[in-house]
N, CA and C atoms as an extended XYZ file, in Angstrom:
213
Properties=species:S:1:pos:R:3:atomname:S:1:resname:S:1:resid:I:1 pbc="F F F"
N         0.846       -1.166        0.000 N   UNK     1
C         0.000        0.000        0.000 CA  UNK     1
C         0.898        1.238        0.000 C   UNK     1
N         0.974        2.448       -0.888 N   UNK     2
C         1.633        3.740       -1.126 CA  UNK     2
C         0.585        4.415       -0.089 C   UNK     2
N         1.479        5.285        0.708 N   UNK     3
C         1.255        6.464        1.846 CA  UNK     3
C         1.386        7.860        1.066 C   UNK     3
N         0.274        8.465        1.409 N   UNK     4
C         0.305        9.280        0.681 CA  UNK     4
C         0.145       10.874        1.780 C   UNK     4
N         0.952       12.124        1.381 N   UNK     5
C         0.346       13.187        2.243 CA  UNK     5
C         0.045       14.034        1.297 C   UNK     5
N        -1.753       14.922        1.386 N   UNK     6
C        -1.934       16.147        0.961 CA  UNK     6
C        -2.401       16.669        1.685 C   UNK     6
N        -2.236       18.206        1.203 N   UNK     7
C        -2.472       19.786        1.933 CA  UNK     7
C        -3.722       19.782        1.704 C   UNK     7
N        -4.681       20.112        2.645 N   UNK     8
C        -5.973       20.616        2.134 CA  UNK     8
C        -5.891       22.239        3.119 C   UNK     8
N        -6.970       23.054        2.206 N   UNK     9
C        -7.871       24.285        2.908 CA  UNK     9
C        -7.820       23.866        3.857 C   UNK     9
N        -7.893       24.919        5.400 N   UNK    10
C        -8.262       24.795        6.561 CA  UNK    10
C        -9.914       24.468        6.791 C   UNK    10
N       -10.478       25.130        6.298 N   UNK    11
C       -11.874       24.807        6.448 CA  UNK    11
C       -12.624       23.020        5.696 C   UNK    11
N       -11.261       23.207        4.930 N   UNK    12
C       -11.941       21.730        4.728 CA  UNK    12
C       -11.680       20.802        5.418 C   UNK    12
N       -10.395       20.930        6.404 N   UNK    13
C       -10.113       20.271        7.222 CA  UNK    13
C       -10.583       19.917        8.150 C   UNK    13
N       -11.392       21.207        8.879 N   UNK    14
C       -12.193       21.300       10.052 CA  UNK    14
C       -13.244       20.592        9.791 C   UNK    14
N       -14.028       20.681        8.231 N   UNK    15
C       -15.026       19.833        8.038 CA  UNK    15
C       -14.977       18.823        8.234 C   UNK    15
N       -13.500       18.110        7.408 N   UNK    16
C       -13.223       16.413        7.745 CA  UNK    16
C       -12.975       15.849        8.749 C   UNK    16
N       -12.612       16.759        9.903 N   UNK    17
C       -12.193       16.542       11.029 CA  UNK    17
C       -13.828       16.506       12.099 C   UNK    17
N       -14.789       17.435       11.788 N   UNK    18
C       -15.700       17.427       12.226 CA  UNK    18
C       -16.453       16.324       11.823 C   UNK    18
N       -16.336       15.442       10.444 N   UNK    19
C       -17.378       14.454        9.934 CA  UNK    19
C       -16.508       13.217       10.787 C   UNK    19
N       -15.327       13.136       10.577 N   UNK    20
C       -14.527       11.936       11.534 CA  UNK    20
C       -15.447       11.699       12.754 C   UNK    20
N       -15.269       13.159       13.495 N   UNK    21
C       -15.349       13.053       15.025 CA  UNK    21
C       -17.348       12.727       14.960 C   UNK    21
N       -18.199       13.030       14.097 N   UNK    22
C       -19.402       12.746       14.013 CA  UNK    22
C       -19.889       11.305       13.618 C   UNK    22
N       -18.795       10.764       12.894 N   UNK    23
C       -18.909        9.134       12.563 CA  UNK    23
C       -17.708        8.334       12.985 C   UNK    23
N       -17.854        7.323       14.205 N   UNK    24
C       -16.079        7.457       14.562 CA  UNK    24
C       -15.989        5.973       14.245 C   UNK    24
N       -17.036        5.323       13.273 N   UNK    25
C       -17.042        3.801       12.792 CA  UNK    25
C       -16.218        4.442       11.145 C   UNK    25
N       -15.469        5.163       10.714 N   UNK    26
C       -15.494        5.990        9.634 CA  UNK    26
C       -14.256        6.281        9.781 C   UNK    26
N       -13.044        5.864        8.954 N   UNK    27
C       -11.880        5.764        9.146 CA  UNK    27
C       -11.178        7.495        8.102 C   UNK    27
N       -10.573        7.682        8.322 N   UNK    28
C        -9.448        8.412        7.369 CA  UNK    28
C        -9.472        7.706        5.961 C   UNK    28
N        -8.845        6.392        5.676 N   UNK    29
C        -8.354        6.048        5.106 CA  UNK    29
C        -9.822        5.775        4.283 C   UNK    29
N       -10.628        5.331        4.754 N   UNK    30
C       -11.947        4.813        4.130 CA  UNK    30
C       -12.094        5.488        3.541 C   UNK    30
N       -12.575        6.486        3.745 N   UNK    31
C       -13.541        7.794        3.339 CA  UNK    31
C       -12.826        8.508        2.296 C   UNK    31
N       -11.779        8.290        2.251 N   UNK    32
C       -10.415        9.067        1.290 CA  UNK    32
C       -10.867        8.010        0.125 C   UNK    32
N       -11.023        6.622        0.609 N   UNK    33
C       -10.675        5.532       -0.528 CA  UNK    33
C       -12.110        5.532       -1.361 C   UNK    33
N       -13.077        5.384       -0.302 N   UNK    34
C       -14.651        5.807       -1.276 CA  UNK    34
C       -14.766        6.914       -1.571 C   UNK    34
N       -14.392        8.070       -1.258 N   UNK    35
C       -14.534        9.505       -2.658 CA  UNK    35
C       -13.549        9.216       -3.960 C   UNK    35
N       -12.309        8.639       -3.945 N   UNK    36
C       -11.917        8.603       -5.040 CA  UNK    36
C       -12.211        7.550       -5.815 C   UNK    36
N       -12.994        6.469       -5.263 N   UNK    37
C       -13.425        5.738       -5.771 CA  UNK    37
C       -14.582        5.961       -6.870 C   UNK    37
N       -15.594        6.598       -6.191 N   UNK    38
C       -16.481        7.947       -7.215 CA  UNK    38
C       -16.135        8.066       -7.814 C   UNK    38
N       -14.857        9.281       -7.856 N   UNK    39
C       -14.594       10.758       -8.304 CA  UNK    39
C       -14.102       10.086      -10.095 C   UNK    39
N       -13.262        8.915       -9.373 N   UNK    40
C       -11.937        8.770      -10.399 CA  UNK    40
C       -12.979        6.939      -11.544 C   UNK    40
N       -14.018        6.862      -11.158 N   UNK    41
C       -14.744        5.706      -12.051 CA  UNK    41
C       -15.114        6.110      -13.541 C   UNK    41
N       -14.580        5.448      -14.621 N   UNK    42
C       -14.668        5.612      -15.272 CA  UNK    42
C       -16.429        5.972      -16.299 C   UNK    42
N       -16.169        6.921      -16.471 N   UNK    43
C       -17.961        7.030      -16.559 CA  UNK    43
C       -18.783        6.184      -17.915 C   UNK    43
N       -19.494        5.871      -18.260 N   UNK    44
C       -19.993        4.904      -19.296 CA  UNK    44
C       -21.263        5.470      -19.346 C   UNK    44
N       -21.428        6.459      -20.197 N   UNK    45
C       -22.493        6.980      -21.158 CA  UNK    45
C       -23.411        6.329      -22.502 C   UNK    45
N       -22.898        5.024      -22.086 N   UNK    46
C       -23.544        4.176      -23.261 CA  UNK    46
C       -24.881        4.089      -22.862 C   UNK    46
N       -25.153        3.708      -21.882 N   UNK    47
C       -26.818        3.407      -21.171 CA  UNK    47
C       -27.662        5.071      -21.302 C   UNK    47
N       -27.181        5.768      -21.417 N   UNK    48
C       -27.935        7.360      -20.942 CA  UNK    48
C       -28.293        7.894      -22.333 C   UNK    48
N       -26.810        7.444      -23.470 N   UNK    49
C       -27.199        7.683      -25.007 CA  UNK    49
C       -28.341        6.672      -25.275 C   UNK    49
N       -28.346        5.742      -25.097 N   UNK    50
C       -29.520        5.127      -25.545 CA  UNK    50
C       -30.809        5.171      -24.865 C   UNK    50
N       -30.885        5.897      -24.141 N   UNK    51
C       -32.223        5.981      -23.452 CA  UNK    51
C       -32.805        7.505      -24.064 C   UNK    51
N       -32.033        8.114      -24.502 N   UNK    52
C       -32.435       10.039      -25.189 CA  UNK    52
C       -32.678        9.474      -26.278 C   UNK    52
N       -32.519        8.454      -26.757 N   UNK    53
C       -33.140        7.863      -28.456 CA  UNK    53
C       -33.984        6.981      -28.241 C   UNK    53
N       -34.493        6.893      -26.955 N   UNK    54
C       -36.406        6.293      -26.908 CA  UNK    54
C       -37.092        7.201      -27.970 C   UNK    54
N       -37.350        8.558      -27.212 N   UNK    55
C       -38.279        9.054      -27.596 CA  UNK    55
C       -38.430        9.866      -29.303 C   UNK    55
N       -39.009        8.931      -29.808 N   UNK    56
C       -38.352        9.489      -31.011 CA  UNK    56
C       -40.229       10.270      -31.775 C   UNK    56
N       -40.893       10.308      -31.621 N   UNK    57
C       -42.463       10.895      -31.817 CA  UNK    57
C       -42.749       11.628      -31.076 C   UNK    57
N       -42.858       13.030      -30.511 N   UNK    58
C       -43.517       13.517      -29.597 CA  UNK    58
C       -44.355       13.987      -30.167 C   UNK    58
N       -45.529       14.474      -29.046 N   UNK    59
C       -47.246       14.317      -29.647 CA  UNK    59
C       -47.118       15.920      -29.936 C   UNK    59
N       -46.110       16.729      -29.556 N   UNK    60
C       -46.125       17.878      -29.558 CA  UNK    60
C       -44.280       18.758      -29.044 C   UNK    60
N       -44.159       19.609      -29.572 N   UNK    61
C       -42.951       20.508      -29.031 CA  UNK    61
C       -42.939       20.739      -27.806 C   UNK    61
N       -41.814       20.285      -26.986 N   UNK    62
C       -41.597       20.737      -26.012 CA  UNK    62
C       -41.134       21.924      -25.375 C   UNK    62
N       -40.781       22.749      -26.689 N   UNK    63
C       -40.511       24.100      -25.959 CA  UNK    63
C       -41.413       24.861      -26.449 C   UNK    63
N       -42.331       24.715      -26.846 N   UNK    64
C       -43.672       25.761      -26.792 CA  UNK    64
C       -44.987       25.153      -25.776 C   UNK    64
N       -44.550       23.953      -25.389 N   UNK    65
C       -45.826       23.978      -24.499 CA  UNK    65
C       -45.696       22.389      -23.643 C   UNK    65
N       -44.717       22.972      -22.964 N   UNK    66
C       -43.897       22.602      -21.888 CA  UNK    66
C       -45.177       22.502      -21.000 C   UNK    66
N       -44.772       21.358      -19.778 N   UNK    67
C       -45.881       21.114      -18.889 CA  UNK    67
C       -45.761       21.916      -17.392 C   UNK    67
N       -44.715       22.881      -17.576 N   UNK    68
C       -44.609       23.769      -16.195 CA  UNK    68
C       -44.630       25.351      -16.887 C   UNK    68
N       -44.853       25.629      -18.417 N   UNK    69
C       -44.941       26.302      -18.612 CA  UNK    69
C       -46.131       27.651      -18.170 C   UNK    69
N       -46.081       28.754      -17.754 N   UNK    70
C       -46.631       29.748      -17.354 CA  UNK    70
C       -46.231       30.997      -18.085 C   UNK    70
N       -47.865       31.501      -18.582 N   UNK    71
C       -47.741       33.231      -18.926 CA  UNK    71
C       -47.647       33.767      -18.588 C   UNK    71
C-alpha cells in the first residue's frame, strides 16, 4: 500500500475533522478511498445515449408547451 500526504484548505479540514469526530465507525483512510473511488470511475455513457433515443415521436414541441410552462 503507497502512503500518501496532501495539503488541504483549513476549512476543509475542520469539516473532515468534524465528519470523523461525528462518525467514529469511519476511518481516514476509508472515506479518502470511497470519494476517489467515485470521483476517479470511469464514466460509461452508453446506457444514458440510448435511453435520449427512446423518444423518437412527440405528440407535440416541447418548448412551446412545456408542462410547467406559465404566462
Amino acid at each position: 500500500m503507497t502512503q500518501l500526504t496532501i495539503e488541504l484548505p483549513d476549512q476543509l479540514a475542520n469539516e473532515l475533522n468534524t465528519y470523523l469526530a461525528d462518525n467514529p465507525g469511519e476511518t481516514l483512510a476509508n472515506l479518502i478511498q470511497e470519494a476517489l473511488r467515485v470521483k476517479l470511475v470511469p464514466k460509461d455513457t452508453s446506457k444514458l445515449l440510448e435511453l435520449a433515443g427512446v423518444v423518437t415521436d412527440a405528440p407535440r414541441g416541447t418548448a412551446e408547451h412545456a408542462e410547467d410552462f406559465e404566462d
